[in-house]
MIKOLGU-465244 format. One record per residue (C-alpha): residue in one letter; x, y, z; residue number from 1. Coordinates in nm, 4 decimals. Each point is the difference from the previous one (the first is absolute). Layout:
REM residues N
[pt 'A'; [X; Y; Z]; NUM];
...
REM end
This chain:
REM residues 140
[pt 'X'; [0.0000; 0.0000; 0.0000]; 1];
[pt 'X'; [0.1544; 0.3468; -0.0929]; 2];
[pt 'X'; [-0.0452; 0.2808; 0.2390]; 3];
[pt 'X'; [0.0681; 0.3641; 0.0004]; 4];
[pt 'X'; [0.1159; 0.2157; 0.2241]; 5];
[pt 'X'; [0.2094; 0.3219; 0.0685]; 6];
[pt 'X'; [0.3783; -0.0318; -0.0533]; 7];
[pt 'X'; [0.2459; 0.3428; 0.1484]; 8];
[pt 'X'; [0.3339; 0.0289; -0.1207]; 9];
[pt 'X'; [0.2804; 0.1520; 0.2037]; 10];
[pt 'X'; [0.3125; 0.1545; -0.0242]; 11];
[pt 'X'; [0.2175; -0.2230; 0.2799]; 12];
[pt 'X'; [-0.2418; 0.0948; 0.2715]; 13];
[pt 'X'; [-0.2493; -0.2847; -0.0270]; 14];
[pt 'X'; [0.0675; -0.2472; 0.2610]; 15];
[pt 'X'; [-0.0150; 0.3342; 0.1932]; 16];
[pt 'X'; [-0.3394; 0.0887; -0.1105]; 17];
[pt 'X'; [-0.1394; -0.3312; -0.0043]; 18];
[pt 'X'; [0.0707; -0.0663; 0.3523]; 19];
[pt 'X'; [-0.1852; 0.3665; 0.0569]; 20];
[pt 'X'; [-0.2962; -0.1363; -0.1546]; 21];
[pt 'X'; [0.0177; -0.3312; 0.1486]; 22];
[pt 'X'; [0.0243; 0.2164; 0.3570]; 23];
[pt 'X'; [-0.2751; 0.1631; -0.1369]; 24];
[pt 'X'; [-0.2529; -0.2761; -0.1472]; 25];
[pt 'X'; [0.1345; -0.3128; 0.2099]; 26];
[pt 'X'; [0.0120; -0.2969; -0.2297]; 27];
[pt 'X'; [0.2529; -0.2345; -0.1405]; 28];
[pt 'X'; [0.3190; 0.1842; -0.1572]; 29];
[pt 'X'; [0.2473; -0.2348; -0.2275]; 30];
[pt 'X'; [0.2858; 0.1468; -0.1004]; 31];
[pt 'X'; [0.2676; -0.1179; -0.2651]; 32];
[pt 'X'; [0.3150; 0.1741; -0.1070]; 33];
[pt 'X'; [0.1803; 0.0163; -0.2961]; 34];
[pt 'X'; [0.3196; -0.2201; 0.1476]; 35];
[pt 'X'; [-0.2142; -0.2169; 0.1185]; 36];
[pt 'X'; [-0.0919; -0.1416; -0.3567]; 37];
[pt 'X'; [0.1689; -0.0581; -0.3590]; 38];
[pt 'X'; [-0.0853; 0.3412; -0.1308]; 39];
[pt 'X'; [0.3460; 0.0944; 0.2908]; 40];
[pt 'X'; [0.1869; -0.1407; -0.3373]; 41];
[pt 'X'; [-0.1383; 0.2646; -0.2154]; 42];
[pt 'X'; [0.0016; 0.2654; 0.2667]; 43];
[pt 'X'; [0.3140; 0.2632; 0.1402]; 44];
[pt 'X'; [0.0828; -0.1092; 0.3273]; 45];
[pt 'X'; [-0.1337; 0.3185; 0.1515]; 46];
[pt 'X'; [-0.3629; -0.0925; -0.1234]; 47];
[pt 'X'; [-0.0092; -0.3307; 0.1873]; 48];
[pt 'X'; [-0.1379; 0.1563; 0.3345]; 49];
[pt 'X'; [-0.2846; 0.1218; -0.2340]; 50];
[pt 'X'; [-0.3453; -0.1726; -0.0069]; 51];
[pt 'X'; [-0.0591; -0.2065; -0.2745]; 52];
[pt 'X'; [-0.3854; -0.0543; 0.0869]; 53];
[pt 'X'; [-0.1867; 0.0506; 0.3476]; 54];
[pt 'X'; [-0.3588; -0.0372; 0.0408]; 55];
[pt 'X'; [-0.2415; 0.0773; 0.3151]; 56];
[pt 'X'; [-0.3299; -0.1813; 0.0618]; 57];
[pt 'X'; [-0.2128; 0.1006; 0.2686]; 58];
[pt 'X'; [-0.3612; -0.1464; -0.0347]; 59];
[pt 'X'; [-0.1676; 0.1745; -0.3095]; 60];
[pt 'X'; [0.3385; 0.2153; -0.0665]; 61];
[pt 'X'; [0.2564; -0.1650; -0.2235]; 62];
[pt 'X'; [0.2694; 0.2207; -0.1614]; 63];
[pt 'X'; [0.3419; -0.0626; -0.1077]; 64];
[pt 'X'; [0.3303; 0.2188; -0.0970]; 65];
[pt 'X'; [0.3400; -0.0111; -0.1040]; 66];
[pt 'X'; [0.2893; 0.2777; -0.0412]; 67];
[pt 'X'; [0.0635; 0.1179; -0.3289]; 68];
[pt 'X'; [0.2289; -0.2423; -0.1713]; 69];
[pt 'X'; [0.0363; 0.1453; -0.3714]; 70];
[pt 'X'; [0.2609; 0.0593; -0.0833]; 71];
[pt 'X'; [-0.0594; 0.2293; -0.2613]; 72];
[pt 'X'; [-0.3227; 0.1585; 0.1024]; 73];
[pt 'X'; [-0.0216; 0.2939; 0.2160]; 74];
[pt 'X'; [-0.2968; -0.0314; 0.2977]; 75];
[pt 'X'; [-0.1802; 0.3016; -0.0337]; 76];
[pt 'X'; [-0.4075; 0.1208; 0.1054]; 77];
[pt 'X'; [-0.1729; -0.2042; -0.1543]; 78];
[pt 'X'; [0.1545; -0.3001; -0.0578]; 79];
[pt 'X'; [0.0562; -0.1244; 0.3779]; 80];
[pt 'X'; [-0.3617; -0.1374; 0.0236]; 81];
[pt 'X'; [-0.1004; -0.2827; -0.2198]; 82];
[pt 'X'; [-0.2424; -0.2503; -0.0172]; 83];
[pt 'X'; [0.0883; -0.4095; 0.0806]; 84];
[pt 'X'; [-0.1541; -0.2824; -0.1859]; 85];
[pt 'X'; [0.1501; -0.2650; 0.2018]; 86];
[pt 'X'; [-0.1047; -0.3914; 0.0428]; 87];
[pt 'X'; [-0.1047; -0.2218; -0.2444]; 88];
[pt 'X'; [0.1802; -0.2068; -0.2784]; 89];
[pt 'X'; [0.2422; 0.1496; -0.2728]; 90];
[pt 'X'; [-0.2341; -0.0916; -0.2578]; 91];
[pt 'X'; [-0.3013; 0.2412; 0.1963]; 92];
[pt 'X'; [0.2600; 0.2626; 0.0338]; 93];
[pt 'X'; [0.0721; 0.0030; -0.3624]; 94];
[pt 'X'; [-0.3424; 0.0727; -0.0895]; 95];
[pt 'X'; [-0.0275; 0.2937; 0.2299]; 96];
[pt 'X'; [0.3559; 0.1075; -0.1259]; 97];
[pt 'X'; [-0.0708; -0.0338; -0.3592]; 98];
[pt 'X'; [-0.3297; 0.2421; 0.0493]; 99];
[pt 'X'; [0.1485; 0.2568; 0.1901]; 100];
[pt 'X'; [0.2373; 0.0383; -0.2192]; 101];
[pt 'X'; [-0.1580; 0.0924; -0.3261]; 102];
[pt 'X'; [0.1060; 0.3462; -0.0652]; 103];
[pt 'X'; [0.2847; 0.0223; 0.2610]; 104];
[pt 'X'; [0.3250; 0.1510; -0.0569]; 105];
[pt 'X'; [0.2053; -0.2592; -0.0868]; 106];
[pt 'X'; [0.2893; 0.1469; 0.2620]; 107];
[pt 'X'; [-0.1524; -0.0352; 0.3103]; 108];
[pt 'X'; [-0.1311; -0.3583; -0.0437]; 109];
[pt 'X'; [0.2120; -0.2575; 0.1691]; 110];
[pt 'X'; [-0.1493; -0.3695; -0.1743]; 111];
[pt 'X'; [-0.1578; -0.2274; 0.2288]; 112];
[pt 'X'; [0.2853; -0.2869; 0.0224]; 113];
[pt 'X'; [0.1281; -0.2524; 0.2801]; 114];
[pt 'X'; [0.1790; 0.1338; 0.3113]; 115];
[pt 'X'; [0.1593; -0.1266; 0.2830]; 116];
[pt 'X'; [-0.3364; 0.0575; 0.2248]; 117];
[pt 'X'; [-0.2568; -0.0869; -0.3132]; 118];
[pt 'X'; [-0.1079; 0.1572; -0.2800]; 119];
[pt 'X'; [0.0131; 0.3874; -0.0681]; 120];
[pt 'X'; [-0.0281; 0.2911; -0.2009]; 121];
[pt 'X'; [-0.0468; 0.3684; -0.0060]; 122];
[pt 'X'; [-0.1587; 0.2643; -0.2094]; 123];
[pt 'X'; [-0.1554; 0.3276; -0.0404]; 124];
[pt 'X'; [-0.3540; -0.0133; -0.1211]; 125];
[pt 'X'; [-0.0873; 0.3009; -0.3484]; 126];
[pt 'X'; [-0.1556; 0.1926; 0.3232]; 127];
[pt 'X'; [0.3359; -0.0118; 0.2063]; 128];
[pt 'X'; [-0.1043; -0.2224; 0.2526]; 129];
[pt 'X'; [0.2757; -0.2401; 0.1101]; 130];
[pt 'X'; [-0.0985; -0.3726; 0.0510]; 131];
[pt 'X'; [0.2126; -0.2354; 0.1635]; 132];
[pt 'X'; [-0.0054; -0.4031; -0.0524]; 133];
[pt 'X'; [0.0651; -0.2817; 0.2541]; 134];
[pt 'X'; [-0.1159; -0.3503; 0.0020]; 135];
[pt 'X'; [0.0770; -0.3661; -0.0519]; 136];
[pt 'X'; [0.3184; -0.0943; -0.2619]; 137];
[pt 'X'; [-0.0911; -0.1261; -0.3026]; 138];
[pt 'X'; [-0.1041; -0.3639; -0.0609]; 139];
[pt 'X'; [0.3015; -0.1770; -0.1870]; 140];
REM end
């Protein structure tokens, strides 16, 4: 089953400001950072403190972040709040993806493909709205 909910993106504050919210909301906070998965190979060392995802549930209130990771994007109002498709197999994902992106620019879209936590993939929507993928890796 996909679901969607509101993703934030930081700029190296967001284990910071997802504890605040946690303090905040209560809740379940999971944190991972970048050196604590593959993407640490890919990745300057000084990044590796930085959250790769985080995401707080607290009854009816699911959200998740990350910091910003592109590396050749520039945060900036605007694009720090996205939306998160996330659950579901690659081949649902794909489906959304493939919609969403009709009429996108071509270089802000990030293909849905296999990572080390599942399937993912980013893009910007012809309105400007960001949409971030997660769910299960694609079946072999």
């Amino acid at each position: 089953m996909l679901n969607v909910t509101p993703f934030l993106i930081f700029e190296g504050n967001c284990a910071e400001a997802m504890a605040f919210y946690q303090s905040c909301l209560g809740g379940e906070l999971t944190v991972t950072k970048v050196g604590d998965t593959p993407m640490k190979h890919g990745m300057p060392a000084e990044k590796h403190n930085r959250i790769a995802h985080a995401r707080l549930t607290s009854g009816a209130i699911a959200f998740s972040a990350t910091d910003w990771l592109h590396p050749t994007r520039t945060p900036k109002q605007g694009n720090t709040v996205a939306m998160y498709i996330n659950g579901g197999t690659h081949d649902e994902l794909r489906k959304v993806f493939d919609k969403l992106s009709e009429g996108a620019p071509k270089e802000l879209l990030d293909d849905l493909r296999d990572m080390p936590f599942g399937s993912y993939g980013h893009l910007a929507d012809k309105f400007g709205v960001h949409w971030f993928f997660q769910g299960e890796a694609r079946k072999p």
